[in-house]
MARKEDREN-442825 format. One record per residue (C-alpha): residue in one letter; x, y, z; residue number from 1. Coordinates in Angstrom, 3 decimals. Layout:
BEGIN
+------+----------+----------+----------+-----+
| type |     east |    north |       up | seq |
+------+----------+----------+----------+-----+
|    A |        X |        Y |        Z | NUM |
...
+------+----------+----------+----------+-----+
***
This chain:
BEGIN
+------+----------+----------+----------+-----+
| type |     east |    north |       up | seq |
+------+----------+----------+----------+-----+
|    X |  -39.273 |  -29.653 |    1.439 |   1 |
|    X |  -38.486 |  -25.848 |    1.690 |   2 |
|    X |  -34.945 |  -24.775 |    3.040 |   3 |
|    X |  -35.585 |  -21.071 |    2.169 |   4 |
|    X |  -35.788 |  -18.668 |    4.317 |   5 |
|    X |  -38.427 |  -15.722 |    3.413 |   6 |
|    X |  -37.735 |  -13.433 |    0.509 |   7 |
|    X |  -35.764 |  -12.947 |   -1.915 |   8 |
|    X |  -36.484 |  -16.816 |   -2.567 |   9 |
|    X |  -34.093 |  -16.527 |   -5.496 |  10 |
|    X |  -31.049 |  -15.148 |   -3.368 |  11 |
|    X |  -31.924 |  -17.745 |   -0.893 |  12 |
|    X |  -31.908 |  -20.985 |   -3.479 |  13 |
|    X |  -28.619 |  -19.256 |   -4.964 |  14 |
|    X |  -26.686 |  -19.431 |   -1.715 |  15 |
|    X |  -28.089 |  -22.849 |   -0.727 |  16 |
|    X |  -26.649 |  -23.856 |   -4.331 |  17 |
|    X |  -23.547 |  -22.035 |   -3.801 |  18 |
|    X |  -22.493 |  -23.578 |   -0.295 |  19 |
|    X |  -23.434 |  -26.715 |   -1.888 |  20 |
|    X |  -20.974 |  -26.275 |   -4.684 |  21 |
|    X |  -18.154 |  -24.885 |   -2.586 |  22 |
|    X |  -18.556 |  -27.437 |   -0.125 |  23 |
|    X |  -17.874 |  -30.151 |   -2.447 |  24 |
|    X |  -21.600 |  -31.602 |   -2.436 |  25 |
|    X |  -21.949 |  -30.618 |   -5.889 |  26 |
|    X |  -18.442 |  -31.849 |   -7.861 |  27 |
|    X |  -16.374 |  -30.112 |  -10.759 |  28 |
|    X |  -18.409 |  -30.723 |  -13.936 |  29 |
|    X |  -21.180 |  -32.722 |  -12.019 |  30 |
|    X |  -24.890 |  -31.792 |  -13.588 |  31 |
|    X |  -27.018 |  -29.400 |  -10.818 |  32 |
|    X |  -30.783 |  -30.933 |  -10.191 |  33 |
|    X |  -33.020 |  -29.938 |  -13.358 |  34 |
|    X |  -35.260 |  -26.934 |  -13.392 |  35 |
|    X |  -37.872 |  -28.801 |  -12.051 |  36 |
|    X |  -36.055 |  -30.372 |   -9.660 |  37 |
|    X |  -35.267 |  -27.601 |   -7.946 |  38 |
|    X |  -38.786 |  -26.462 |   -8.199 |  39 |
|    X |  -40.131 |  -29.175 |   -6.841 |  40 |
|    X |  -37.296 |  -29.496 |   -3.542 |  41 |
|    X |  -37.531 |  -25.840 |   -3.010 |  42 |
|    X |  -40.834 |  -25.149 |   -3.474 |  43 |
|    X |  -40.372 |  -22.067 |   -5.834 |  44 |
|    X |  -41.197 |  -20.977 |   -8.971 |  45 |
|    X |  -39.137 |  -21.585 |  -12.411 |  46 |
|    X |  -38.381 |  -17.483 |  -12.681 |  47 |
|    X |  -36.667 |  -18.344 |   -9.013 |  48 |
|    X |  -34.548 |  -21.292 |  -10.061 |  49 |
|    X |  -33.317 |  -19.153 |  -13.456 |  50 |
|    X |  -32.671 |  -16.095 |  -11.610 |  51 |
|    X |  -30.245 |  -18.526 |   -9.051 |  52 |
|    X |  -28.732 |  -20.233 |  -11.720 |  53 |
|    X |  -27.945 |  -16.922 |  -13.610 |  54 |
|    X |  -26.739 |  -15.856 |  -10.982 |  55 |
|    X |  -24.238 |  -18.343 |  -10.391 |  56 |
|    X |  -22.852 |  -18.416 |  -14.223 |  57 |
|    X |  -22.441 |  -14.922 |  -13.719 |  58 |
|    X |  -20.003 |  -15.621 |  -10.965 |  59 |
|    X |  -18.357 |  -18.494 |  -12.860 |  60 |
|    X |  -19.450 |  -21.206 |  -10.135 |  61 |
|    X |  -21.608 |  -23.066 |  -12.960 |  62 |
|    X |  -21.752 |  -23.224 |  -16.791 |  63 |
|    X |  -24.788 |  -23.799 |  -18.576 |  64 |
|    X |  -25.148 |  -26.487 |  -21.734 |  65 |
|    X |  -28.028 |  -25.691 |  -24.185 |  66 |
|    X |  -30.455 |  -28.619 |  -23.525 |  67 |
|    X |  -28.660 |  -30.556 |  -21.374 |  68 |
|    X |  -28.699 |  -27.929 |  -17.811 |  69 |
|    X |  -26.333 |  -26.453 |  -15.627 |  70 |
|    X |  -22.970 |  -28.182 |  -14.367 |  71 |
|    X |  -20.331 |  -27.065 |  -11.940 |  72 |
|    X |  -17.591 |  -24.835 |  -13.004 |  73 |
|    X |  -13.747 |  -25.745 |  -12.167 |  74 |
|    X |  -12.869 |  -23.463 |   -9.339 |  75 |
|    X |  -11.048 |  -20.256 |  -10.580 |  76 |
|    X |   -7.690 |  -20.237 |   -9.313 |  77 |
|    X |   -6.660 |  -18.299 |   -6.236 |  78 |
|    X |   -3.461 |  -16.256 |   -5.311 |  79 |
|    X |   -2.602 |  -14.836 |   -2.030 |  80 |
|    X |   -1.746 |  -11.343 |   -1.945 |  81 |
|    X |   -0.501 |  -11.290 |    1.461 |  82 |
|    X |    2.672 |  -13.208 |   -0.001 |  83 |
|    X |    5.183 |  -11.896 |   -2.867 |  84 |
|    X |    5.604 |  -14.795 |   -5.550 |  85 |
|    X |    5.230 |  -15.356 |   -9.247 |  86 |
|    X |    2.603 |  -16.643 |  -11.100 |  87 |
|    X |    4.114 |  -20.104 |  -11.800 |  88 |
|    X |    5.245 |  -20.358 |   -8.415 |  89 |
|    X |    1.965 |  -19.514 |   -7.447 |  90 |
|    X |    0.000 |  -21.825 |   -9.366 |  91 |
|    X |    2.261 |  -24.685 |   -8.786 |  92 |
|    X |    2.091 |  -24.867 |   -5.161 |  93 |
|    X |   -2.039 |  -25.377 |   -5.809 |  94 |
|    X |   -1.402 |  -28.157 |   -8.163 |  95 |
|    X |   -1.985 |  -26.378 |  -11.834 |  96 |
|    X |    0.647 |  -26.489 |  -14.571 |  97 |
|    X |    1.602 |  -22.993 |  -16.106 |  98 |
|    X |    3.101 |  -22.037 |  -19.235 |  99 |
|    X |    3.540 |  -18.573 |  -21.076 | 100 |
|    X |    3.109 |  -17.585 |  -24.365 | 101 |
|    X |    5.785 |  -15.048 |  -25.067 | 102 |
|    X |    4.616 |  -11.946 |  -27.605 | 103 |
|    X |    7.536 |  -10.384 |  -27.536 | 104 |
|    X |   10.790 |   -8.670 |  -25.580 | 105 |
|    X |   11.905 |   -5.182 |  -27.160 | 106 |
|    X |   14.249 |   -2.276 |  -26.015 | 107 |
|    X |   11.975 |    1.037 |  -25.884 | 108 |
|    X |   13.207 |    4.336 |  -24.295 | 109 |
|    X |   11.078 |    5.137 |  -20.901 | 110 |
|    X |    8.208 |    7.008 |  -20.733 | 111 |
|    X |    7.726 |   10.016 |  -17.640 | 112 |
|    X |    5.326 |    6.958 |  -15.670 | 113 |
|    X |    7.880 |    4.407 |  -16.195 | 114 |
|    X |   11.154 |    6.559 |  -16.169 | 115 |
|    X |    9.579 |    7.686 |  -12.281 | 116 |
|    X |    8.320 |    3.776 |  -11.552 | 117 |
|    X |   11.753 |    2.486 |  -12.037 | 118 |
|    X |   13.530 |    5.759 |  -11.100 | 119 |
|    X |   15.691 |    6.293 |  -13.926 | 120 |
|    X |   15.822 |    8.979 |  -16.550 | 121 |
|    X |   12.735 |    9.778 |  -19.311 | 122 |
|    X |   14.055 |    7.939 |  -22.032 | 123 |
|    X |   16.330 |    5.396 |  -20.421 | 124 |
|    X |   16.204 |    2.007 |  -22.251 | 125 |
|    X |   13.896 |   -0.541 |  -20.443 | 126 |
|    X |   13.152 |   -3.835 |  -21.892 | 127 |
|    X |    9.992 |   -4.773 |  -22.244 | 128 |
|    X |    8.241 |   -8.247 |  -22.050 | 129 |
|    X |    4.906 |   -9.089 |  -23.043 | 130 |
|    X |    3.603 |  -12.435 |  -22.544 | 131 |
|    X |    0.033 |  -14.097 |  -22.036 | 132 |
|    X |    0.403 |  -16.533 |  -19.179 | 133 |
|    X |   -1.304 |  -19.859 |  -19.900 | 134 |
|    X |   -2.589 |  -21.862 |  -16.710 | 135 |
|    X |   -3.614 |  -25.786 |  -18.003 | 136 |
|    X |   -3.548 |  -24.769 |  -21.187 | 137 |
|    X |   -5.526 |  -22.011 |  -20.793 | 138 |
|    X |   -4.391 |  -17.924 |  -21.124 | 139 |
|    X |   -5.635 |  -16.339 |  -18.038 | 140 |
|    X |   -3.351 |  -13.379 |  -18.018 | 141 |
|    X |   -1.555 |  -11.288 |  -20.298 | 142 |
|    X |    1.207 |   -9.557 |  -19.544 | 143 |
|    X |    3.208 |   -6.320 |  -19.834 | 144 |
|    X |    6.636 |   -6.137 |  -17.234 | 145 |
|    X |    9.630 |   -3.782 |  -18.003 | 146 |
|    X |   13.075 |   -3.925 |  -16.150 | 147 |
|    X |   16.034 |   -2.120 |  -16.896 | 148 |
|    X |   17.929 |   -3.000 |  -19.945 | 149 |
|    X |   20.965 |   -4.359 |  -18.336 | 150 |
|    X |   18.469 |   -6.961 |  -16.590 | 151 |
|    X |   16.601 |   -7.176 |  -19.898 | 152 |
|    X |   19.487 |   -8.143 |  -21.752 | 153 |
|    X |   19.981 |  -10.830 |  -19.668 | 154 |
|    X |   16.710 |  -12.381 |  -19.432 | 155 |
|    X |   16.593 |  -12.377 |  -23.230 | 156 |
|    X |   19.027 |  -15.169 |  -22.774 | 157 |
|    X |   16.669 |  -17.371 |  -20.108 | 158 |
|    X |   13.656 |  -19.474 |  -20.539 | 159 |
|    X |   10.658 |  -17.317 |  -20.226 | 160 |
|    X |    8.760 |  -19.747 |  -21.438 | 161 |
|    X |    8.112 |  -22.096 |  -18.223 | 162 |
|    X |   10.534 |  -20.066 |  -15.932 | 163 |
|    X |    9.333 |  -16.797 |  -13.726 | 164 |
|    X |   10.847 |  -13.724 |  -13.980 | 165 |
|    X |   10.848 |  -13.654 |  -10.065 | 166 |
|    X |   12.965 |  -16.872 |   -9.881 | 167 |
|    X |   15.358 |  -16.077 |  -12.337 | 168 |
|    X |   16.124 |  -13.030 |  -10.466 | 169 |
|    X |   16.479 |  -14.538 |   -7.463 | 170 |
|    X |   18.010 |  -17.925 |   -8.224 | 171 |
|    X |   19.637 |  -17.251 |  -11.295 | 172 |
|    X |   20.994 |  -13.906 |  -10.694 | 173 |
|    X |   21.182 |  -13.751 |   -6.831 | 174 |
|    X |   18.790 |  -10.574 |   -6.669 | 175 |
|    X |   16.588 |  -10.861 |   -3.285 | 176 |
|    X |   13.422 |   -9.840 |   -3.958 | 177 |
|    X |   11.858 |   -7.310 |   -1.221 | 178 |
|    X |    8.546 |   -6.372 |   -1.549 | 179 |
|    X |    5.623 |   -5.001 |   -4.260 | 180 |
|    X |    2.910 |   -2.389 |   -4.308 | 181 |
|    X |   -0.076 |   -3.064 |   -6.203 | 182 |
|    X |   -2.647 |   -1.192 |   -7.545 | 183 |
|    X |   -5.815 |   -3.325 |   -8.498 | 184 |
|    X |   -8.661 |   -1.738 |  -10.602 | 185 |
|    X |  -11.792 |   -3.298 |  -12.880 | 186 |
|    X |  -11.727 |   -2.669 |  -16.779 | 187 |
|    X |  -13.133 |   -3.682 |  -20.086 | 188 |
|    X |  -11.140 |   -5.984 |  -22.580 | 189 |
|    X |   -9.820 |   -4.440 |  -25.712 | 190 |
|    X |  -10.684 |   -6.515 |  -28.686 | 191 |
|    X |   -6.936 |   -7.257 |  -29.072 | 192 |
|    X |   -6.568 |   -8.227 |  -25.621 | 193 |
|    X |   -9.981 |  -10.373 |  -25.796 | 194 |
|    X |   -8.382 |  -12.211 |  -28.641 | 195 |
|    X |   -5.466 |  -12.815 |  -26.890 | 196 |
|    X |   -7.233 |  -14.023 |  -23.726 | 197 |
|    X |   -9.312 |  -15.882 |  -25.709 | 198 |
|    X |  -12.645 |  -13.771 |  -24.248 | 199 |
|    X |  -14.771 |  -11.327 |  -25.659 | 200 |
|    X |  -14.363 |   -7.710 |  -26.709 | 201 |
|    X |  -15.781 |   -5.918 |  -23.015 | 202 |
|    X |  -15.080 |   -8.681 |  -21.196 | 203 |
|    X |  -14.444 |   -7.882 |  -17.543 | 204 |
|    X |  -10.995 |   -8.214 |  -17.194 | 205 |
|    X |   -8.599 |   -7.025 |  -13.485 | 206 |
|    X |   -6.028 |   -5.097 |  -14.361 | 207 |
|    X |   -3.291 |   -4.889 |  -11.530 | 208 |
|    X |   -0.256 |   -2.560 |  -12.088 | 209 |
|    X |    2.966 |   -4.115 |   -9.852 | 210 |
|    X |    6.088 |   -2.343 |   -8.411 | 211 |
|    X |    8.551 |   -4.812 |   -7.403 | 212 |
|    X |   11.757 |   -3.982 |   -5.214 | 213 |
|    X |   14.775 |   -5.630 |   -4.542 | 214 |
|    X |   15.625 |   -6.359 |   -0.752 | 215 |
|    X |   17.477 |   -3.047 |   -0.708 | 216 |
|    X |   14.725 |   -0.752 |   -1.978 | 217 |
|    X |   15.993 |   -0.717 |   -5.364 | 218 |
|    X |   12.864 |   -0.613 |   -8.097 | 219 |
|    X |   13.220 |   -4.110 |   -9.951 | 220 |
|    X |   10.471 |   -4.710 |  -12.409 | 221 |
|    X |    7.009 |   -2.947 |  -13.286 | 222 |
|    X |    4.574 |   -4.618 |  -14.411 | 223 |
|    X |    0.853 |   -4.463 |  -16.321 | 224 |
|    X |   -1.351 |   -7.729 |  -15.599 | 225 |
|    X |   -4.471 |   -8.234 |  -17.369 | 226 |
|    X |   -6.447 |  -11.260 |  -16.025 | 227 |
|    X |   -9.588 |  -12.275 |  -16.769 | 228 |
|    X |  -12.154 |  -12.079 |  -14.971 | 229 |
|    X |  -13.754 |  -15.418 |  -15.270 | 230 |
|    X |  -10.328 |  -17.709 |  -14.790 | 231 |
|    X |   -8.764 |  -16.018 |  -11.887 | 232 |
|    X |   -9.452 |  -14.012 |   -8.430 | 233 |
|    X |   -6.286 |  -12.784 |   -5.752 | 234 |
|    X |   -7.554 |  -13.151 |   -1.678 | 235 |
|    X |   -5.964 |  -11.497 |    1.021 | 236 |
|    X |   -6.071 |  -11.933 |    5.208 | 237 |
|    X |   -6.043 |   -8.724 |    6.617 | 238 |
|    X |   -5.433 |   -7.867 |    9.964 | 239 |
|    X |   -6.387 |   -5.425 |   12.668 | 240 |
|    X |   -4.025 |   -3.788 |   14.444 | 241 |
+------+----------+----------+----------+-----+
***
């Protein structure tokens, strides 16, 4: 039996494979066929099947197990852009349980970028909180947000712990959120930040910087995200007008 199309054979088995695994065919943590298996369904050669299956560890849809094959991955987690919510709030409307690790929460005076981010003076106190958000018991994110120190103060008080900064704001403090702008770029992890994340120095990590406003256009919180890029992806629908 051959369900491949003609060349690349390898690109073919690897999409078979993945709609397979998306699809639910192939389960979370369920072995894939063997090696020779596969050769022997798809009629290719062994440098096909390992070129497939490398391919799909690279893209975290299966994890290999010396001597024992390939199984599927858990799904990476998803979060819509196209809607303005916290990570825990995020998460827990797809079912996962999130927790944060808090580094630390310090008064330091603002730098020119963050003074014109938040629109305040260079040197104005901000507080800022570093945390490295944990998602099943796993850190997938670590993160740098800074708010003025009036609002600082006052989260220093609150459970930052299992509580998002967004819902505090807006539940706790009555502060309607508004929008955010994002800026979304590809980077290298830092050996601190790999040990942190629990990856590898040069791991591919997104970095996203966030600008938050209140309903009323006032800047509310800026903030540096560090995911990596093997636990997590964002999606967005985008429309034409």
């Amino acid at each position: 039996m051959n369900d491949l199309a003609p060349a690349p054979l390898y690109s073919q088995l690897r999409e078979v494979l993945r709609t397979r695994i998306l699809d639910g065919s192939y389960q979370q943590h369920e072995r894939l066929p063997s090696e020779a298996e596969l050769m022997r369904d798809f009629g290719v050669s062994r440098v096909t099947v390992r070129q497939a299956l490398n391919d799909l560890a690279k893209e975290g849809l299966i994890f290999k197990l010396a001597g024992k094959g390939s199984y599927v991955s858990k799904p990476r987690p998803v979060q819509n852009l196209s809607r303005l919510q916290g990570f825990g709030e995020a998460m827990s409307r797809l079912g996962y349980k999130t927790v944060n690790q808090l580094l630390g929460l310090k008064t330091v005076p603002a730098s020119a970028e963050l003074a014109e981010r938040l629109q305040v003076a260079e040197g104005t106190p901000l507080t800022e909180i570093r945390r490295v958000r944990m998602l099943d018991r796993e850190p997938v994110s670590l993160d740098r947000s800074y708010v003025r120190v009036e609002i600082g103060e006052r989260l220093a008080k609150e459970d930052l712990v299992t509580r998002d900064i967004f819902l505090i704001l807006e539940n706790d403090y009555g502060i309607p959120l508004g929008h955010a702008d994002l800026s979304i770029n590809a980077m290298a992890a830092a050996p601190e930040q790999a040990e942190l994340l629990q990856s590898t120095p040069g791991a591919p990590l997104l970095y996203i910087e966030r600008m938050t406003y209140a309903k009323d256009g006032t800047p509310l919180e800026f903030d540096q995200l560090h995911y990596r890029g093997d636990a997590f992806r964002y999606q967005a629908r985008i429309e034409r007008e």
